[in-house]
GUDOPA-657015 format. One record per residue: residue number from 0; residue in three letters; x, y, z of N, C-alpha, C, O in turn. Coordinates in steps of 0.1 Angstrom, whole numbers, plus 2048, in hexadecimal, padded with zeros to 3 digits. Layout:
N
<rec nr="NUM" rest="ala" n_c1="X" n_c2="Y" n_c3="Z" ca_c1="X" ca_c2="Y" ca_c3="Z" c_c1="X" c_c2="Y" c_c3="Z" o_c1="X" o_c2="Y" o_c3="Z"/>
...
end
This chain:
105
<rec nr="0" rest="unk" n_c1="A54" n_c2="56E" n_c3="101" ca_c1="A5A" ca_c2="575" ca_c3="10C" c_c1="A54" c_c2="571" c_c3="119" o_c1="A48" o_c2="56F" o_c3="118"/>
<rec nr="1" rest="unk" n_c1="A59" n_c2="56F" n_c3="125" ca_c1="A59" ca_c2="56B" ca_c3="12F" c_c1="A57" c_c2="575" c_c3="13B" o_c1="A62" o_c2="57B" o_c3="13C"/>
<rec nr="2" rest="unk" n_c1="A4F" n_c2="578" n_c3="143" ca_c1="A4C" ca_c2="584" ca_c3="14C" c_c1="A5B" c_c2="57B" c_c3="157" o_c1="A5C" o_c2="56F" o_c3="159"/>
<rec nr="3" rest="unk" n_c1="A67" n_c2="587" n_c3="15E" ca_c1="A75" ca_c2="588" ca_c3="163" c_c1="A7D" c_c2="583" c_c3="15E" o_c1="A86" o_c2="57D" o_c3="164"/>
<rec nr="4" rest="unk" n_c1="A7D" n_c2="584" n_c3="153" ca_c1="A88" ca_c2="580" ca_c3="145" c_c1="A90" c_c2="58E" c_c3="148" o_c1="A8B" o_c2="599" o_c3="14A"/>
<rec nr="5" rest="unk" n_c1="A9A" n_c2="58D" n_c3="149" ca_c1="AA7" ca_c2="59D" ca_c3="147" c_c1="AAB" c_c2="599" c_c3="136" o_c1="AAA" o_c2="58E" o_c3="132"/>
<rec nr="6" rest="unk" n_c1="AAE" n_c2="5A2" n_c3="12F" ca_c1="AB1" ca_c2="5A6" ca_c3="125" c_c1="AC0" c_c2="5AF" c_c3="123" o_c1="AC2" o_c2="5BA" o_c3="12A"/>
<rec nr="7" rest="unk" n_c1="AC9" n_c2="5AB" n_c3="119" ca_c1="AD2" ca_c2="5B4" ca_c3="115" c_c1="ACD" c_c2="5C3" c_c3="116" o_c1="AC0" o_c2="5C1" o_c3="116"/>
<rec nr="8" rest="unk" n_c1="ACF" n_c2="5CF" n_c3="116" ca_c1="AC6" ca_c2="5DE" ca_c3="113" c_c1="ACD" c_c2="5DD" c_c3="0FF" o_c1="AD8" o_c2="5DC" o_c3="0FB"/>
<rec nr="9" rest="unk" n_c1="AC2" n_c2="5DD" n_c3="0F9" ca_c1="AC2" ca_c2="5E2" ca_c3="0E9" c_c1="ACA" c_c2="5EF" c_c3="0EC" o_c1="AD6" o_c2="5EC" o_c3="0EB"/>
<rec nr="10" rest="unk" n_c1="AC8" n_c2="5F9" n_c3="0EE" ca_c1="AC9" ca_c2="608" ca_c3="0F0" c_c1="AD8" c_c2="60A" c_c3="0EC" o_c1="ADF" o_c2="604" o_c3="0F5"/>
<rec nr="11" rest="unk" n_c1="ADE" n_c2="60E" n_c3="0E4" ca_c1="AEF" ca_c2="612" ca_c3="0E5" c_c1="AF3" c_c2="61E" c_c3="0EF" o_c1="AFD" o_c2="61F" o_c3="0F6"/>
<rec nr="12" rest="unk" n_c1="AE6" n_c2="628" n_c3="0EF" ca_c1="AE6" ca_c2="633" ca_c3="0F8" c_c1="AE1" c_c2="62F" c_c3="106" o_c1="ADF" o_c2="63A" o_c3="10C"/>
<rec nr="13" rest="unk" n_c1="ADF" n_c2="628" n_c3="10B" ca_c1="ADE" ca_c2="622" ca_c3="11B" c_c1="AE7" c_c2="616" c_c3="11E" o_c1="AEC" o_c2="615" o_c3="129"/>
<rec nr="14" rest="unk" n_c1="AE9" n_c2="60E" n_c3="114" ca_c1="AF0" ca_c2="606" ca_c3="115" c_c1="AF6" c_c2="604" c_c3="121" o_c1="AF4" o_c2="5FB" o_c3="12A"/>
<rec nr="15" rest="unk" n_c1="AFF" n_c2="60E" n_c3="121" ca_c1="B0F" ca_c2="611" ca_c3="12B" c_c1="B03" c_c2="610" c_c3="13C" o_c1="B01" o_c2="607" o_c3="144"/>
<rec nr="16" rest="unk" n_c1="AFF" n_c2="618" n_c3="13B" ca_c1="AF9" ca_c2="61B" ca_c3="149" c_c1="AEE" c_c2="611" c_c3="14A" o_c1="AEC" o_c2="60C" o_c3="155"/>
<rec nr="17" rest="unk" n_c1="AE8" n_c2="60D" n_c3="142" ca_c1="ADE" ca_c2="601" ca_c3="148" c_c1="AE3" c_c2="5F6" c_c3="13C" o_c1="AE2" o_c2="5F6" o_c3="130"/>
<rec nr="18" rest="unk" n_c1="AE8" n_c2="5EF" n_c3="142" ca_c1="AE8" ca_c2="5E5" ca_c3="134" c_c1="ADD" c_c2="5D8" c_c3="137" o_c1="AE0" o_c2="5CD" o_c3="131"/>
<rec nr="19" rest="unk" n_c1="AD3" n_c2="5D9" n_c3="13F" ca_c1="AC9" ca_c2="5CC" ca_c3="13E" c_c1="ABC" c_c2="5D3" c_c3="13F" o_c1="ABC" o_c2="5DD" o_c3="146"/>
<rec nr="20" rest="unk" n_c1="AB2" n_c2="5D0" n_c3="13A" ca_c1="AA6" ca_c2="5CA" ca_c3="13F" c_c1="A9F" c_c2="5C3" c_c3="144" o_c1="A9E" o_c2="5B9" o_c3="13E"/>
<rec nr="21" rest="unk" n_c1="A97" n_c2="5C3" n_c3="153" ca_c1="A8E" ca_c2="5B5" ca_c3="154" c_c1="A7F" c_c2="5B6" c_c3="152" o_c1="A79" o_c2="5C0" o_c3="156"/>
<rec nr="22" rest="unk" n_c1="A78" n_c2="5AC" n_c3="14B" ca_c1="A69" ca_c2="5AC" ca_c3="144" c_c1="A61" c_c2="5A9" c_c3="14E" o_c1="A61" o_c2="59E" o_c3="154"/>
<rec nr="23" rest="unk" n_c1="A5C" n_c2="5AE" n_c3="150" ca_c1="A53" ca_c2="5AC" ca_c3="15F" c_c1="A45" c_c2="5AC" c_c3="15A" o_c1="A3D" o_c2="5AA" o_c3="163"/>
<rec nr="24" rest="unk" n_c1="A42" n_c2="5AF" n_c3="14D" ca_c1="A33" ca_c2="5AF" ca_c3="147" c_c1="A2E" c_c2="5A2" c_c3="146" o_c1="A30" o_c2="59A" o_c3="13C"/>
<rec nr="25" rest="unk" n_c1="A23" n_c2="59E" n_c3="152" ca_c1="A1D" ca_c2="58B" ca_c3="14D" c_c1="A18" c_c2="58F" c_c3="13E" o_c1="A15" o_c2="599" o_c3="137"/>
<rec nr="26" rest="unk" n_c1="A1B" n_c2="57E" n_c3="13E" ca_c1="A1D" ca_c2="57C" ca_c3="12E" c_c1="A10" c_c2="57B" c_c3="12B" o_c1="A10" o_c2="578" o_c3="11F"/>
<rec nr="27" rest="unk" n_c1="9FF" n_c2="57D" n_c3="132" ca_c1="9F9" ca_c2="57D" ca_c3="12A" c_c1="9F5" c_c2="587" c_c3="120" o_c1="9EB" o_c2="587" o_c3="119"/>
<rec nr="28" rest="unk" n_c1="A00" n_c2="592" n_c3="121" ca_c1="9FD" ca_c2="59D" ca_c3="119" c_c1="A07" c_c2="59E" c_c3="114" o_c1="A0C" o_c2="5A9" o_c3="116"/>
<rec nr="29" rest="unk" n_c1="A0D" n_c2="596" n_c3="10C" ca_c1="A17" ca_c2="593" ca_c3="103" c_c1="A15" c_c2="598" c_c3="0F5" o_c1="A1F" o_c2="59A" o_c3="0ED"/>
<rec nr="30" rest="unk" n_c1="A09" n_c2="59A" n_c3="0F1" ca_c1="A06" ca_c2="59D" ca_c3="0E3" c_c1="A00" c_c2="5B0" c_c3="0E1" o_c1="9F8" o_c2="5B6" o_c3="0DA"/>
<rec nr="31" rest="unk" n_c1="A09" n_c2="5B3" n_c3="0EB" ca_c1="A05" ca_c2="5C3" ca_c3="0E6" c_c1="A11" c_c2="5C7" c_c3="0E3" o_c1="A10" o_c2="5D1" o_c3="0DC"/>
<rec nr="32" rest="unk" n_c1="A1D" n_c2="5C4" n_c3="0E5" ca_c1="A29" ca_c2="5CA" ca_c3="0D9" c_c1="A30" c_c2="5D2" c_c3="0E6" o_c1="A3C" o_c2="5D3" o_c3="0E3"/>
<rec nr="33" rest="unk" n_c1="A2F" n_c2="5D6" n_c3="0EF" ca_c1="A39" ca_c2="5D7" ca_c3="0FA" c_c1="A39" c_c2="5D3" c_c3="105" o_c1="A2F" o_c2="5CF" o_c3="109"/>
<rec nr="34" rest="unk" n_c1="A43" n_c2="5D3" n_c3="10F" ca_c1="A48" ca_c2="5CA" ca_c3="11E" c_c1="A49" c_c2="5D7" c_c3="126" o_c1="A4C" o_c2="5E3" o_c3="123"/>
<rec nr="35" rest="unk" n_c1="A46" n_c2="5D3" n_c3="131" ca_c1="A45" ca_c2="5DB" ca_c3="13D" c_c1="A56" c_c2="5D5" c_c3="141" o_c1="A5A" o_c2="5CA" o_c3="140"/>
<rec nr="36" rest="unk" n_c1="A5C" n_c2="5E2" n_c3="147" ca_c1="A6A" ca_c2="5DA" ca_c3="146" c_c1="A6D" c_c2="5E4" c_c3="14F" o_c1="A67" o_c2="5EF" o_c3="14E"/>
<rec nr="37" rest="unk" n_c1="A79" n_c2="5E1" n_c3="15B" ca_c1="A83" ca_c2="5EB" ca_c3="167" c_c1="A90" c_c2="5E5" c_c3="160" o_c1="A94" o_c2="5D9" o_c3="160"/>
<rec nr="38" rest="unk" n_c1="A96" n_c2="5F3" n_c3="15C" ca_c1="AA1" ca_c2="5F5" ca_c3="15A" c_c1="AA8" c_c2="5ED" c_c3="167" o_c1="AA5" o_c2="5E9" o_c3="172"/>
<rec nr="39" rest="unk" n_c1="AB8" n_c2="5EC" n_c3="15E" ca_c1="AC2" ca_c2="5E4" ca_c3="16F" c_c1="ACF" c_c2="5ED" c_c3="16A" o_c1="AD2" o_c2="5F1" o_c3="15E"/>
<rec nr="40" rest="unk" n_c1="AD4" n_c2="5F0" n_c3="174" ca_c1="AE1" ca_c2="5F6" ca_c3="172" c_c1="AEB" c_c2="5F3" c_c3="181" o_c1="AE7" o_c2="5F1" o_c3="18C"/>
<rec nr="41" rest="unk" n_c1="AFA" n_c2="5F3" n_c3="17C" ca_c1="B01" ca_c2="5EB" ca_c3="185" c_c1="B00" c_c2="5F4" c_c3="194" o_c1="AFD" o_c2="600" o_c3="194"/>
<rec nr="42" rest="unk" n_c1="B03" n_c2="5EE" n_c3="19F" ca_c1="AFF" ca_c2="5F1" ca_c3="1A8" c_c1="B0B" c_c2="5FB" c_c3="1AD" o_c1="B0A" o_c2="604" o_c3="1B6"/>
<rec nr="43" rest="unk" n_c1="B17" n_c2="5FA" n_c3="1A5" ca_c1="B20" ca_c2="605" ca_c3="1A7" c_c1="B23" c_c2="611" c_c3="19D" o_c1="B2E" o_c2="615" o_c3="19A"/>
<rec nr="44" rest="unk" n_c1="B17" n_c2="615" n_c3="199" ca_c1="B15" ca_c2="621" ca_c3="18E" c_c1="B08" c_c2="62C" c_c3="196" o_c1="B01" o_c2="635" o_c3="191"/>
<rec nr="45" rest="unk" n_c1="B08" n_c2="628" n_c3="1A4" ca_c1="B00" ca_c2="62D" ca_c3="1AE" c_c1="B07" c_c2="632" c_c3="1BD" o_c1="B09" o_c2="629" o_c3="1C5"/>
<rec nr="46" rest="unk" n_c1="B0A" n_c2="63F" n_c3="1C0" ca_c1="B10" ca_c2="640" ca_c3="1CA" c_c1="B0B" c_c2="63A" c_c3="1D4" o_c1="B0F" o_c2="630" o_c3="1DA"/>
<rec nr="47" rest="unk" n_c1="AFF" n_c2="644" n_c3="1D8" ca_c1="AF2" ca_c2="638" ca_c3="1E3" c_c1="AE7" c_c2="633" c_c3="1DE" o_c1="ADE" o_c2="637" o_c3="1D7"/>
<rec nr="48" rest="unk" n_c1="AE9" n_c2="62A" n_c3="1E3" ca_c1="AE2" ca_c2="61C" ca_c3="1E1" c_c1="AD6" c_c2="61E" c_c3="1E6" o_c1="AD3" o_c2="621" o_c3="1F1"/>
<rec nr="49" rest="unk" n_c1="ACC" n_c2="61B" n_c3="1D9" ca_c1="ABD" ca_c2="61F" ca_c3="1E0" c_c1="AB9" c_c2="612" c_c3="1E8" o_c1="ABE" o_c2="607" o_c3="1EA"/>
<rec nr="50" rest="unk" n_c1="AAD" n_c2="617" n_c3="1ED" ca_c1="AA7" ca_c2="60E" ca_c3="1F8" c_c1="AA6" c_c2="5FF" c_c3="1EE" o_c1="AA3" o_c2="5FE" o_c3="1E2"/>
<rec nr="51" rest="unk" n_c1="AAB" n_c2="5F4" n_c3="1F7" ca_c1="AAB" ca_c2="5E5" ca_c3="1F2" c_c1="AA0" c_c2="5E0" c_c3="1ED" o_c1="AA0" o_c2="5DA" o_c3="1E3"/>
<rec nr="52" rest="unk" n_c1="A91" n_c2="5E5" n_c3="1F7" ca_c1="A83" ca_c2="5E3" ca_c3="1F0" c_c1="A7F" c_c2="5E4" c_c3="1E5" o_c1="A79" o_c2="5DC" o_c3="1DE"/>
<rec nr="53" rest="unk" n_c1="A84" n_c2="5F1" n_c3="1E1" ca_c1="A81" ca_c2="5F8" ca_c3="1D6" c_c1="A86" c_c2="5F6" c_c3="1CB" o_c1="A7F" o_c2="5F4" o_c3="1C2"/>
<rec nr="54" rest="unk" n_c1="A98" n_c2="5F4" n_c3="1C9" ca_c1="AA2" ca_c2="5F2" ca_c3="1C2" c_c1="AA8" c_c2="5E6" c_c3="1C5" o_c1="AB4" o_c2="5E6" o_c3="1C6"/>
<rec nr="55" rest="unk" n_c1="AA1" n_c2="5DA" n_c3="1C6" ca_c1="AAA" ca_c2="5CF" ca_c3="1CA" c_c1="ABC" c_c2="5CA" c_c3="1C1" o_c1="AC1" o_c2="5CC" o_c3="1B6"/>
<rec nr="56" rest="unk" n_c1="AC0" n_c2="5C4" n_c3="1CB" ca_c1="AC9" ca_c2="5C4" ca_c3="1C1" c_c1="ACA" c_c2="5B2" c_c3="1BF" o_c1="AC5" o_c2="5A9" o_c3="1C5"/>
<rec nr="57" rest="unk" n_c1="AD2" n_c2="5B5" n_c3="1B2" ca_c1="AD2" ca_c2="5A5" ca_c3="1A6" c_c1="AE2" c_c2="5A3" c_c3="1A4" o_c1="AE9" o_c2="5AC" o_c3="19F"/>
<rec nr="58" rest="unk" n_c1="AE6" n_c2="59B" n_c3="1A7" ca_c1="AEF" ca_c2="592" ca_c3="1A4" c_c1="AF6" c_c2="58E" c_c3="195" o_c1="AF3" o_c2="582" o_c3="194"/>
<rec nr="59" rest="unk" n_c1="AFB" n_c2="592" n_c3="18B" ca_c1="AFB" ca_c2="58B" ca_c3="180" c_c1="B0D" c_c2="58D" c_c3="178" o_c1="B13" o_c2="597" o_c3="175"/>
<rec nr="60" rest="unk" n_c1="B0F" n_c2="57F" n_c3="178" ca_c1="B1B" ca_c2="57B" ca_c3="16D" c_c1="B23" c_c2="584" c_c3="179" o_c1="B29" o_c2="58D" o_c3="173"/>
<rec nr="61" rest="unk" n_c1="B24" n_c2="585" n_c3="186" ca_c1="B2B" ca_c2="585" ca_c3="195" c_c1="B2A" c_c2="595" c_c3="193" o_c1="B31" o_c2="59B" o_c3="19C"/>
<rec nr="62" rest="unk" n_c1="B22" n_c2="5A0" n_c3="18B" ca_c1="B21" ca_c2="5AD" ca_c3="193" c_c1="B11" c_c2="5AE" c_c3="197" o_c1="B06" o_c2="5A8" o_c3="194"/>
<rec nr="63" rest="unk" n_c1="B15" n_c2="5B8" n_c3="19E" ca_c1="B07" ca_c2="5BC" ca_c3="1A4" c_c1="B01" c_c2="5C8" c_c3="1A2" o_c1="B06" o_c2="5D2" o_c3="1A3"/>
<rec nr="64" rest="unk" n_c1="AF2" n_c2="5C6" n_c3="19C" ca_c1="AEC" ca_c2="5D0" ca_c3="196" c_c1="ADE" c_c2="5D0" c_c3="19C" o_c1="AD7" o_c2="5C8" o_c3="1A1"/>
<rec nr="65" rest="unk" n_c1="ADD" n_c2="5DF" n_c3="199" ca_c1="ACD" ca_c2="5E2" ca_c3="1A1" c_c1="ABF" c_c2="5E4" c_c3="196" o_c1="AC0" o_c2="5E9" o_c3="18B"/>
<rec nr="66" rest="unk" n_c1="AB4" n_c2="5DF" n_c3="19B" ca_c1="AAB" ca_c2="5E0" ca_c3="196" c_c1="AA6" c_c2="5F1" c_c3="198" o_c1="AA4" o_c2="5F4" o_c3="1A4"/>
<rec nr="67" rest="unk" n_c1="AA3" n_c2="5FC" n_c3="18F" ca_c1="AA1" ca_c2="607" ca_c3="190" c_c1="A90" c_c2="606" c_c3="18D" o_c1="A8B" o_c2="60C" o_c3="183"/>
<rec nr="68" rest="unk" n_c1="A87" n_c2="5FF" n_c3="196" ca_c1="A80" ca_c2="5FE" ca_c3="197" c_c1="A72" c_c2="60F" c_c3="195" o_c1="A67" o_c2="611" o_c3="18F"/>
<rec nr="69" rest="unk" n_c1="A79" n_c2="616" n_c3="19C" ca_c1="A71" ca_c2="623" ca_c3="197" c_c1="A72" c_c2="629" c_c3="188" o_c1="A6B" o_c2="632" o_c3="184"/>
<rec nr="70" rest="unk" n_c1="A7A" n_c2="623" n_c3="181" ca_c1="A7C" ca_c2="625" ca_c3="170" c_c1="A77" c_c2="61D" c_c3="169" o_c1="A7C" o_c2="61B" o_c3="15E"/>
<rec nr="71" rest="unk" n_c1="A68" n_c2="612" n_c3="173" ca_c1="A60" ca_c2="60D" ca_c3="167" c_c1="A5D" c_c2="614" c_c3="15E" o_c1="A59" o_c2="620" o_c3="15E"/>
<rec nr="72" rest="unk" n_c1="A61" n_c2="609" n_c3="14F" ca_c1="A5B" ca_c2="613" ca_c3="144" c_c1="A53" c_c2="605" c_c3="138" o_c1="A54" o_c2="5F9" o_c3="13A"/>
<rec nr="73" rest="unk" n_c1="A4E" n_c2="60C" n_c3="12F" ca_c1="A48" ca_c2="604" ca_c3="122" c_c1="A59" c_c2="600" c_c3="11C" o_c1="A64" o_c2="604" o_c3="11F"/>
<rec nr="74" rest="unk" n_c1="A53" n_c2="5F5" n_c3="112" ca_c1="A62" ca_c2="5F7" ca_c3="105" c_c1="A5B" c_c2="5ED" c_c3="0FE" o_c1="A56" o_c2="5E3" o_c3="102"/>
<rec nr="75" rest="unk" n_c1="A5C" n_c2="5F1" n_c3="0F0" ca_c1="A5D" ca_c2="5E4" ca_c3="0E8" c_c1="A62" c_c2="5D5" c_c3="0ED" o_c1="A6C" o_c2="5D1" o_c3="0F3"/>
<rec nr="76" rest="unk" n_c1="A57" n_c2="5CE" n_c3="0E8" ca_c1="A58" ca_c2="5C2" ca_c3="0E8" c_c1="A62" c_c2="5BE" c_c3="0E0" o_c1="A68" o_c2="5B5" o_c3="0E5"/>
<rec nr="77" rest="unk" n_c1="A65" n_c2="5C1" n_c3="0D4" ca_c1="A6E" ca_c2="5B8" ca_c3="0C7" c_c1="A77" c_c2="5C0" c_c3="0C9" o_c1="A7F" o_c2="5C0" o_c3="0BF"/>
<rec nr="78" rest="unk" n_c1="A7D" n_c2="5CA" n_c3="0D6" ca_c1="A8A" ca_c2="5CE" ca_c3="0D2" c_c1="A91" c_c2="5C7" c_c3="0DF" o_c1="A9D" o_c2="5C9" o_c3="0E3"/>
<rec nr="79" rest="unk" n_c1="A87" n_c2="5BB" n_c3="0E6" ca_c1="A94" ca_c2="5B3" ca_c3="0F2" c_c1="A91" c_c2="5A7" c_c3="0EE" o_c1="A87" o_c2="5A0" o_c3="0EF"/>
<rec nr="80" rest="unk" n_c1="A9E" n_c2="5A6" n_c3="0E9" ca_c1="AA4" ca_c2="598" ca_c3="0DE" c_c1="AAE" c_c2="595" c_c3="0E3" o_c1="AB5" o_c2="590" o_c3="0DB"/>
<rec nr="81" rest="unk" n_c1="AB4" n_c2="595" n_c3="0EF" ca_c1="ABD" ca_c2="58C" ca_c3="0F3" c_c1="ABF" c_c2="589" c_c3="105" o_c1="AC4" o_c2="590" o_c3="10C"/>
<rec nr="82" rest="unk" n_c1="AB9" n_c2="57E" n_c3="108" ca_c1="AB4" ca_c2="57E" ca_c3="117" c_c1="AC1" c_c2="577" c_c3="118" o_c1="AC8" o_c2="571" o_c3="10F"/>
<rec nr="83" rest="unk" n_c1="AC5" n_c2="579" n_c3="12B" ca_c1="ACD" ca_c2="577" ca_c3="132" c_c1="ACA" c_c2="56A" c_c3="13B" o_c1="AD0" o_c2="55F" o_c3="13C"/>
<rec nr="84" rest="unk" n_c1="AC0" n_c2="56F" n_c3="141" ca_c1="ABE" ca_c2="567" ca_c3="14E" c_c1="AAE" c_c2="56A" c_c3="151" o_c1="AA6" o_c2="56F" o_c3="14A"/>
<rec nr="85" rest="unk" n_c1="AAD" n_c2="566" n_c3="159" ca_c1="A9E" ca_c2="563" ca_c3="15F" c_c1="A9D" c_c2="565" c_c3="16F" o_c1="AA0" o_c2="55C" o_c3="177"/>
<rec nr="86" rest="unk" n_c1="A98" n_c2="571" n_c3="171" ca_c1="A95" ca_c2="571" ca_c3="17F" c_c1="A89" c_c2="56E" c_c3="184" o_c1="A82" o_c2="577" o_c3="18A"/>
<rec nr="87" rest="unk" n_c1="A84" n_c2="562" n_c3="180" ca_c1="A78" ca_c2="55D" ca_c3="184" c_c1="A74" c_c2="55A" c_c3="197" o_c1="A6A" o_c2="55C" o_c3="19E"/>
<rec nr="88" rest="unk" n_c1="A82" n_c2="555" n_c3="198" ca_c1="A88" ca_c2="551" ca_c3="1A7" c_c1="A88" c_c2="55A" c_c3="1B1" o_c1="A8B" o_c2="558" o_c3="1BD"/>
<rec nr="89" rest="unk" n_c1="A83" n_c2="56B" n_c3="1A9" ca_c1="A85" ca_c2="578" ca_c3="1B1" c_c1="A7A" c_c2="57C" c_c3="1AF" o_c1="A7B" o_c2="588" o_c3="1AF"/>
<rec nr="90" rest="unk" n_c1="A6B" n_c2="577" n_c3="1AD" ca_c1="A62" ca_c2="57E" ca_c3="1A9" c_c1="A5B" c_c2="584" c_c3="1B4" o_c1="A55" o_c2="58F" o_c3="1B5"/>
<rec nr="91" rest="unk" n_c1="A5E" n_c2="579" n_c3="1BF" ca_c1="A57" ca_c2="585" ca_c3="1CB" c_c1="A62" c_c2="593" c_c3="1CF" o_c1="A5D" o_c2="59E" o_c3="1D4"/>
<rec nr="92" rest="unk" n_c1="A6B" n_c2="592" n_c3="1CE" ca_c1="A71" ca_c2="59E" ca_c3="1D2" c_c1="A6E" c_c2="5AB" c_c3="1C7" o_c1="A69" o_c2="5B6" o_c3="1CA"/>
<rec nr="93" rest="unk" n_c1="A71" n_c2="5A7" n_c3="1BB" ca_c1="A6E" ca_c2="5AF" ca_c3="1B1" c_c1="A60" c_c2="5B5" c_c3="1B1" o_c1="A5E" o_c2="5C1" o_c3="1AF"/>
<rec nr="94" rest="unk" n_c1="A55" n_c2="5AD" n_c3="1B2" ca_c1="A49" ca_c2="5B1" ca_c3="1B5" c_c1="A44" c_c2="5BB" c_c3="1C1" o_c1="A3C" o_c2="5C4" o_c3="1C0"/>
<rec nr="95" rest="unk" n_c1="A4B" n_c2="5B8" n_c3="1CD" ca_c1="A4C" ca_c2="5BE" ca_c3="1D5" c_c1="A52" c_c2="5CE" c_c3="1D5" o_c1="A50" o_c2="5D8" o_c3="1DC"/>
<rec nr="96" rest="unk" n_c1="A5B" n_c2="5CC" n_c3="1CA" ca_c1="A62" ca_c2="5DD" ca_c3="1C9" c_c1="A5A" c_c2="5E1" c_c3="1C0" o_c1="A5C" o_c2="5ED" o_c3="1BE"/>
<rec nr="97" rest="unk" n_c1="A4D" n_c2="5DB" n_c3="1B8" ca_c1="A46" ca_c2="5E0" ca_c3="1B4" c_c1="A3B" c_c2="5E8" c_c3="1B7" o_c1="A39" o_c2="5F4" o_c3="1B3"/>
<rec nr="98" rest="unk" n_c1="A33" n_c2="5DF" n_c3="1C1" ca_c1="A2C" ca_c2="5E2" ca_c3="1CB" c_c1="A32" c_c2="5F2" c_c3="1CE" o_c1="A2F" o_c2="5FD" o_c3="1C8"/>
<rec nr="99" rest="unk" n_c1="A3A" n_c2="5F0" n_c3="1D7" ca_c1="A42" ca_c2="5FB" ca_c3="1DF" c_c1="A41" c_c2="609" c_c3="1D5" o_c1="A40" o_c2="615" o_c3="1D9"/>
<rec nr="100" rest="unk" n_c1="A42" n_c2="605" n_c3="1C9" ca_c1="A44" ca_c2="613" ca_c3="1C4" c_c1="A34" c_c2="61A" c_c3="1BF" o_c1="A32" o_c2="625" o_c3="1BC"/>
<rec nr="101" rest="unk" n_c1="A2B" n_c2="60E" n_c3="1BF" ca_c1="A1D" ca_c2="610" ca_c3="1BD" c_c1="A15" c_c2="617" c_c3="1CA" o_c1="A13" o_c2="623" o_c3="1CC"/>
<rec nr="102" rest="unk" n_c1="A11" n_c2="609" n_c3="1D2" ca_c1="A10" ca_c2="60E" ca_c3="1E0" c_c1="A15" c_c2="613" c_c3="1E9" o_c1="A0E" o_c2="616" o_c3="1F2"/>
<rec nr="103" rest="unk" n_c1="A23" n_c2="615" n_c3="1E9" ca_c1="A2B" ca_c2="619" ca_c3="1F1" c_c1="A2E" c_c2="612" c_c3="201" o_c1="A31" o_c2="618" o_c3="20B"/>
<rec nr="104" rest="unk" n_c1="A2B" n_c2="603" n_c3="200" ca_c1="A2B" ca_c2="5F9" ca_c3="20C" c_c1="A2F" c_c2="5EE" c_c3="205" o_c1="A30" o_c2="5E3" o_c3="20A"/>
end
């Protein structure tokens, strides 16, 4: 697994509303059995649009979806088995909405 790998969501019950994952856990802690992961959900399943820092938004297969960056959570590792894409190319912004919800700058 690759730290900003997005992922299909496993979940049948989130599915609809988030249907990706992105892995944002470096890989050198790859062998404890779960990924630090921010849900994505499409950017028009949100009336207002949270702040861009925070919730950046991603581009994928032409819609647009937001990183729900305050709904970092744990998840199994063996249950994201089917990667999409790689937002390796976004790590400073993603990092940054990280920051922001840590430090709050």
């Amino acid at each position: 697994m690759e730290q900003f790998t997005v992922y299909e969501n496993p979940s049948k019950q989130t599915r609809n509303s988030i249907p990706y994952l992105l892995d944002v856990q470096n890989d050198l802690f790859s062998d404890i059995g779960t990924r630090l992961v921010i849900p994505m959900t499409q950017a028009s399943n949100i009336s207002t649009l949270p702040d861009q820092k925070m919730c950046p938004q991603i581009k994928i297969v032409g819609n647009n979806y937001l990183l729900l960056t305050h709904q970092l959570a744990s998840y199994p590792a063996s249950r994201l088995k089917k990667p999409v894409l790689s937002l390796d190319h976004l790590r400073y912004d993603i990092l940054k909405s990280i920051d922001l919800l840590i430090n709050g700058f």
